[in-house]
N, C-alpha and C positions, 0 to 999 in steps of 0.2 A: 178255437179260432185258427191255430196255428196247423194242426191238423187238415181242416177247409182249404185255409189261403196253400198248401200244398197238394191240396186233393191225394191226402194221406188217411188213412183210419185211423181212428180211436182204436189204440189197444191200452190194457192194463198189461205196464211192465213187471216182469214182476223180482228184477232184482231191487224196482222202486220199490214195490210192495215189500221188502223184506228190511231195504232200509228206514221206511216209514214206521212199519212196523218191530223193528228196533229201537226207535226215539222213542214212538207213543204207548208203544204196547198195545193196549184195550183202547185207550183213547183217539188210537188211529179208525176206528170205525165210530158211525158211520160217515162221517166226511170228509176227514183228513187224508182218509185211502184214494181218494177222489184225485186226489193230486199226481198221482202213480198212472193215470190216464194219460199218455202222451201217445204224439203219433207213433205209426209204426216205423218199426228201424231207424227213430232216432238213439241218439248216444245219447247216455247219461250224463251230466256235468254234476261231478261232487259237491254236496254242500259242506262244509265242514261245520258250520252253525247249528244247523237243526237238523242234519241228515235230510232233507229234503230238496232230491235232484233237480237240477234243472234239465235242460236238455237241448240239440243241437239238431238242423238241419239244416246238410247243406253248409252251406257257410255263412247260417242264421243261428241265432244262442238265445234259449229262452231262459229267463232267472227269476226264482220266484223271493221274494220279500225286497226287505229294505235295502237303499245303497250298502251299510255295513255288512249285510249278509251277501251284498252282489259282489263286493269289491274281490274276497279270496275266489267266488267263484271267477269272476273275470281275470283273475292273473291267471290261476289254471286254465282256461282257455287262450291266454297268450301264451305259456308258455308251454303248454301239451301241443296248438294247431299252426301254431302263427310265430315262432321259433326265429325262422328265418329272417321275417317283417324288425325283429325287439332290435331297437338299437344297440350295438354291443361295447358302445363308450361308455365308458362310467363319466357322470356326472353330476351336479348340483346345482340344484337353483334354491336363491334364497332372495326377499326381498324384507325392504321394511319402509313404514309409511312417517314420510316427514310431513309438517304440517306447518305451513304459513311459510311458504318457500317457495322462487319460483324458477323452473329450471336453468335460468340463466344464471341464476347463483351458484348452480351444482357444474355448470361446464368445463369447470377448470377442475376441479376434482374429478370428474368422471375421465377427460383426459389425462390426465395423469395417472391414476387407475390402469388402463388400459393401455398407456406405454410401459408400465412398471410388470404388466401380467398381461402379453401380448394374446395367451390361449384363452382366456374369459372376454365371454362379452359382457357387455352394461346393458339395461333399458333402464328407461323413465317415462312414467306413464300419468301426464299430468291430471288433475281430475281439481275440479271449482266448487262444489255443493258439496257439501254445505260450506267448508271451507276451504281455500287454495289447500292441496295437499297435491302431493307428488310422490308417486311409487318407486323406489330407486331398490331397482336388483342386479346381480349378478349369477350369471348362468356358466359352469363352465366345469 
């Protein structure tokens, strides 16, 4: 599909072909190999999970399996292509969820908070169902 939507060919890569056939060995045929078929003259995107590449076109990123096998492939394409884009503040966010509370009880603690640690911000993110609960975080 990805090949089509670019009016690119099908080729078998074949430095996928050697990493696929690294993971599976014998098992990589007959279907597994299948996957080593990307357009042509796209880039490889490393998998570190299963050795089985994704690939890039363009400034489009193909990843094959689950979120956990996407997530290392996606920081490697932020920080191989997209470099420039990565915010370069170090920072934290952390939140935690109170329940039967309603933000007008938290406003004087969230001010105060935030005159005391003028570089952090607050949210609160109120939410009713099933029960008043309120999200209260700090980002900074």
């Amino acid at each position: 599909a990805a090949a089509k939507a670019f009016n690119l060919q099908l080729k078998r890569n074949h430095e996928a072909v050697e990493l696929i056939e690294e993971q599976f060995g014998e098992g990589a045929y007959p279907k597994r190999i299948l996957m080593a078929d990307i357009p042509q003259d796209a880039l490889l995107i490393p998998n570190k999970i299963n050795k089985i590449p994704g690939f890039k076109i363009k400034n489009h990123h193909f990843l094959p399996g689950f979120p956990e096998m996407a997530w290392p492939m996606v920081e490697w394409v932020l920080n191989r292509h997209y470099q420039g884009l990565l915010n370069k503040n170090d920072f934290a966010e952390a939140s935690i969820w109170i329940n039967d509370v309603s933000e007008s009880k938290l406003i004087d603690l969230m001010n105060e908070i935030v005159k005391k640690y003028p570089k952090i911000k607050l949210f609160s993110l109120p939410k009713l169902n099933p029960i008043k609960t309120i999200e209260l975080g700090v980002k900074g």
